[in-house]
C-alpha positions in Angstrom: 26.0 -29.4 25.4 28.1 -31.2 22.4 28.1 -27.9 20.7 29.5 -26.0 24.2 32.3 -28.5 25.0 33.3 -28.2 21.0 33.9 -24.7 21.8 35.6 -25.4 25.0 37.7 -27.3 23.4 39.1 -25.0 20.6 39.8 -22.5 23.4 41.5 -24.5 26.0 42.0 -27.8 24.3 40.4 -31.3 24.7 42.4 -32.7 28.2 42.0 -28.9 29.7 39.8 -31.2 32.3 43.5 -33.6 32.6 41.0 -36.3 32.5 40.9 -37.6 28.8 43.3 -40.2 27.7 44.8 -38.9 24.7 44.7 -41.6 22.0 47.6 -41.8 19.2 45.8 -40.9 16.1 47.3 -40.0 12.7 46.0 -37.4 10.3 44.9 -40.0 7.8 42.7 -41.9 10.2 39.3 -42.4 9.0 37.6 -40.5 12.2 39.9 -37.3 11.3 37.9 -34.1 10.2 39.7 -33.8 6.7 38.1 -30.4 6.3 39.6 -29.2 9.4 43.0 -30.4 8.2 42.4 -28.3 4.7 41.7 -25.2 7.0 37.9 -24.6 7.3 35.4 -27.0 8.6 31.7 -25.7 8.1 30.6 -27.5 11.1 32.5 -24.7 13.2 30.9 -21.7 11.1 27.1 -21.1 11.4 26.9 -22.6 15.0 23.5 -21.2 16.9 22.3 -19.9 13.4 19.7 -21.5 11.0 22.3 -23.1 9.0 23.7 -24.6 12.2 25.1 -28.1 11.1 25.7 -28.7 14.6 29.2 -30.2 16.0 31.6 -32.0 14.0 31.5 -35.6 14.1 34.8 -36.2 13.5 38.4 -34.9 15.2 39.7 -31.6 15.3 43.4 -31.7 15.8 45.9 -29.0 15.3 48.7 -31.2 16.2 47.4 -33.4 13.4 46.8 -30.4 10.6 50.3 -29.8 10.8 51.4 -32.9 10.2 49.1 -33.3 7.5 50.8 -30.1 6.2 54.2 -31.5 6.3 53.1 -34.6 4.4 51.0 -32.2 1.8 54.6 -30.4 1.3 56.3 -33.9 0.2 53.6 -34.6 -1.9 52.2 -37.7 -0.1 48.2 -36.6 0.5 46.0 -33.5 -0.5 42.7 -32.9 0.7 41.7 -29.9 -0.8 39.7 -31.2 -3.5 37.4 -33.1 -0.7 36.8 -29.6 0.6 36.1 -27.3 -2.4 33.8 -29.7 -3.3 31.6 -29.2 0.4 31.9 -25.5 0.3 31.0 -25.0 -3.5 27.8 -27.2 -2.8 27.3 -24.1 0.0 27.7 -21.9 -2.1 26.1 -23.0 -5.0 22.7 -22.9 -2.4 23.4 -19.4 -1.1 23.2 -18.5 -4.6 20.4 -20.3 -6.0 19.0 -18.4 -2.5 19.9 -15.0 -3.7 18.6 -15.7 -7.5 15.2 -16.2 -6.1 15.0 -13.3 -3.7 16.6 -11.1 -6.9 13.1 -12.9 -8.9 10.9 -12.1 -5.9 12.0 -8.3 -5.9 12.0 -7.9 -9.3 8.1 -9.3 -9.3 7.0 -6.9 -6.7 9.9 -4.1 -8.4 11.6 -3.9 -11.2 14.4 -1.0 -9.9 14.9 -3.7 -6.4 16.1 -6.5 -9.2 19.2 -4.0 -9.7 20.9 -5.6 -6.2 24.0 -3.2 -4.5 26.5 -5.4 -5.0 28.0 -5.7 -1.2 30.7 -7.0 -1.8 32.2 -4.4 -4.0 31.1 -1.5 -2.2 32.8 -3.0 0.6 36.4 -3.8 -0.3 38.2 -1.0 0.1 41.6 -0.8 1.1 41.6 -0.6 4.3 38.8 -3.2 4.7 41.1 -5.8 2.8 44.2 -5.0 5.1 41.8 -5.4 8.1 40.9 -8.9 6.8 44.2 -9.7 6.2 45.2 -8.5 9.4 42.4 -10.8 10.9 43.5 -14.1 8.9 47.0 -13.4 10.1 45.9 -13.5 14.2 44.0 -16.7 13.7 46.8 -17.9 12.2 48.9 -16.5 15.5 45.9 -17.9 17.6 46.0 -21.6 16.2 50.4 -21.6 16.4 49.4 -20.4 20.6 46.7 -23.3 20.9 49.6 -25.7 19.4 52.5 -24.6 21.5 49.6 -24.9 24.5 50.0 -20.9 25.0 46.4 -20.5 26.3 47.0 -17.1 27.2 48.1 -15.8 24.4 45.7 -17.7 22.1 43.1 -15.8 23.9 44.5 -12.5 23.6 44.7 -13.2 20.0 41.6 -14.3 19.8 40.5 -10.9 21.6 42.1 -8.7 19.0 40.4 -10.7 16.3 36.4 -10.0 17.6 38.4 -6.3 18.6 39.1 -6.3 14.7 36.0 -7.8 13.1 33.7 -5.3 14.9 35.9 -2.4 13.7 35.5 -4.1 10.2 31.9 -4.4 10.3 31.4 -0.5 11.3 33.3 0.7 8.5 31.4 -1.8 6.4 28.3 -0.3 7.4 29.0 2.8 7.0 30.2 2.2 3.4 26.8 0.6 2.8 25.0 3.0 4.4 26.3 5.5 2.1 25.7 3.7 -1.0 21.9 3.3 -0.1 21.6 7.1 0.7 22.4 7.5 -2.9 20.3 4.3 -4.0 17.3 6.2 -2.0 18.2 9.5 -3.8 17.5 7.6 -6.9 13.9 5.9 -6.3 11.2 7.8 -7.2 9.7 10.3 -4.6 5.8 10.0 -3.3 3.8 13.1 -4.7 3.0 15.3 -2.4 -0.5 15.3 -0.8 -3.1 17.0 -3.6 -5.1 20.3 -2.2 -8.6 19.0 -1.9 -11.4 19.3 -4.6 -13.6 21.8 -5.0 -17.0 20.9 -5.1 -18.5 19.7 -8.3 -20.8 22.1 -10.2 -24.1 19.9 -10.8 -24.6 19.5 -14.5 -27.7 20.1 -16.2 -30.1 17.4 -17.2 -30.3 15.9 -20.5 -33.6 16.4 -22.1 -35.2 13.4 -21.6 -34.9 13.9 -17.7 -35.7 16.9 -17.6 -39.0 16.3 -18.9 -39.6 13.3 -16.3 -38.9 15.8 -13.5 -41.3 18.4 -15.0 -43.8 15.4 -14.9 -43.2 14.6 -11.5 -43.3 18.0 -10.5 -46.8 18.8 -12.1 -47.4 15.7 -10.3 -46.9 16.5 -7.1 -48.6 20.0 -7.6 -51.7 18.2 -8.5 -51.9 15.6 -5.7 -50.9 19.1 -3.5 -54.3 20.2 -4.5 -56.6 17.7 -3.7 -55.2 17.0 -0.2 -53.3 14.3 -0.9 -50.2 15.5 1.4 -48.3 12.1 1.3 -48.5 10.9 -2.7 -47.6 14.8 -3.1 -44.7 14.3 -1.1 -43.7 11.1 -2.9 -43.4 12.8 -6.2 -41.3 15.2 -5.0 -38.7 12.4 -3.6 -38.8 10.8 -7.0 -38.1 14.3 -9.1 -35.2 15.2 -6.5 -34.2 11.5 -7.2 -34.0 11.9 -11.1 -32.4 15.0 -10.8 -29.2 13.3 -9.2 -28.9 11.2 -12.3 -27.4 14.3 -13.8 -24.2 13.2 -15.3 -21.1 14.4 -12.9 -17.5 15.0 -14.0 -15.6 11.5 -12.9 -12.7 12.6 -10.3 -10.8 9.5 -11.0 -10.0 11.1 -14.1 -7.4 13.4 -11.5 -6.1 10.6 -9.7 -4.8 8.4 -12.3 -1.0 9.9 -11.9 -1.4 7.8 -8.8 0.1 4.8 -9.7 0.4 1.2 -7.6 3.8 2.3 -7.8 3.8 5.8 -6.1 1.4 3.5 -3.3 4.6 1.5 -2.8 7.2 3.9 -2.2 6.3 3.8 1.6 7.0 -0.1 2.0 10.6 -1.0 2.8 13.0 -1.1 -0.3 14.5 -4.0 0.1 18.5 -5.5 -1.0 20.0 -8.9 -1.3 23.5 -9.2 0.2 25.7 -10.8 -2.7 27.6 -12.7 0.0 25.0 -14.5 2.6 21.7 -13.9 0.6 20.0 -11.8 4.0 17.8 -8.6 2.9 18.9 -5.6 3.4 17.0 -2.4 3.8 18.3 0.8 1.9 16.3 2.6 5.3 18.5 0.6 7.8 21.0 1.9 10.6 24.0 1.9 10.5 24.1 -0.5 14.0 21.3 -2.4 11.8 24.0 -2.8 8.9 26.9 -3.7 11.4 25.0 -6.4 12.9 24.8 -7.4 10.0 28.6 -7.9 8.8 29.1 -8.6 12.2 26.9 -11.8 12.6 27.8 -15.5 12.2 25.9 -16.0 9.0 27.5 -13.2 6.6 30.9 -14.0 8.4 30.5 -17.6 7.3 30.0 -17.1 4.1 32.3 -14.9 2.9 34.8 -16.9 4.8 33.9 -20.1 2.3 34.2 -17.8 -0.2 37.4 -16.9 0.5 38.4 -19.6 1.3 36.9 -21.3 -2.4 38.9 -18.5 -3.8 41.6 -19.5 -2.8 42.1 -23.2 -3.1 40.7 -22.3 -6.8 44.1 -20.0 -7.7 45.6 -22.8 -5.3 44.7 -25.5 -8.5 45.9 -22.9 -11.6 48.5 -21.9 -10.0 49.5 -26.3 -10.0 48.1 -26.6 -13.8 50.8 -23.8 -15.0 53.1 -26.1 -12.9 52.6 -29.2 -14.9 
């Protein structure tokens, strides 16, 4: 329920009810989010996912991020280093996460060590001018919630899930190429062998040779005198030697069979360089765009971006000094 009425609350605001008393907070109080007022809280990203950190315990406040923004202008507070130090601890997991799936593939395959890197095959152009187009209606989105424009906040907020799902079709095609050409590269199964011809039986040595003649003469003898069972015995026991005749060992033909050729059925899995998920080089393309779709990969490479950019955000203040 918490995590329902949080999201009732960034779309129509916290009195949409007309029954909370609004309380006179400033940005600096101690039960302000300071995350939210730095742009990004993470509480808001992976909600109904296994990295759900469920709602935020603390208040979300436009009203109040702008303030805080006018008082970051004149110099007075800055919480940005209290954020890039929570999303770098997120991302450092994600990648200790992706270094042991890259360990796990390379144990089982060498070639699956050699990840796509997703996020370069990715960003093209237009991908990047779709993102920025998104970041800019959020922005539009949060100005609407502000000015208590519920309508329009909503439309915007339309044309951003209108956008991201157009993103993460293109995306998934532009995968979904690269791993048609990453299958093009694996080796190919040999094709089914025509089947053996039977084995020519190979003569005796010596030694048993002479051991079946014995048995032979044996059974001849016992033939003679009636005795129809021993007789028959003897004759088991010389058929018996004779199939100790050395045969040519087949496995000699299937050795080009390697473990390796026995794997090239199984799934060739990928690590996504952004949000750690595997990836198959045999998935659809509306497996793929579920992917760059979902809450997961779209909450990590939004931390990412947004680590990005508070890092040029601090050299861009150590030219200044």
């Amino acid at each position: 329920m918490d995590a329902i009425r949080k999201q009732l609350d960034v779309l129509m605001g916290a009195n949409r009810n007309g029954d909370v008393t609004e309380v006179n907070r400033k940005y600096f109080d101690r039960d302000v989010c300071r995350l939210f007022l730095s742009g990004l809280c993470p509480h808001e990203l992976f909600q109904l996912t296994k990295m759900d950190m469920g709602p935020c315990p603390k208040v979300h406040s436009l009203q109040l991020r702008k303030e805080y923004e006018e008082a970051k202008a004149k110099g007075v507070d800055n919480y940005d280093r209290d954020l890039e130090d929570v999303i770098d601890r997120l991302i450092v997991e994600c990648d200790r996460k992706i270094t042991r799936a890259l360990k796990r593939l390379a144990d089982e395959d060498a070639k699956a060590a050699i990840a796509i890197s997703v996020s370069d095959v990715t960003q093209t152009e237009e991908i990047i001018e779709l993102s920025k187009v998104i970041r800019q209606k959020l922005d539009e989105a949060d100005q609407s919630d502000l000015e208590g424009k519920t309508d329009l906040k909503i439309r915007a907020l339309e044309e951003v899930e209108e956008m991201r799902i157009k993103r993460a079709d293109k995306q998934s095609m532009l995968l979904l190429d690269a791993f048609n050409k990453d299958r093009a590269s694996l080796p190919q199964p040999l094709p089914n062998p025509p089947p053996l011809a039977p084995l020519p039986m190979l003569a005796p040595d010596a030694r048993t040779q002479e051991l079946i003649n014995e048995k032979l003469k044996k059974a001849e003898d016992l033939g003679e005198q009636g005795l129809v069972d021993e007789a028959q015995k003897a004759l088991e026991e010389a058929e018996a030697l004779k199939k100790l005749a050395p045969r040519q060992d087949p496995s000699a033909d299937s050795a080009k069979y390697t473990a390796a050729d026995v794997r090239i059925t199984d799934q060739k899995l990928r690590v996504c360089d952004i949000c750690g998920a595997f990836l198959s080089v045999y998935d659809s393309d509306r497996r793929l765009a579920d992917h760059f779709g979902g809450k997961l990969h779209l909450g990590y490479m939004q931390i990412r971006e947004k680590l990005a950019e508070l890092q040029v955000l601090v050299c861009y203040h150590i030219v200044l000094l």
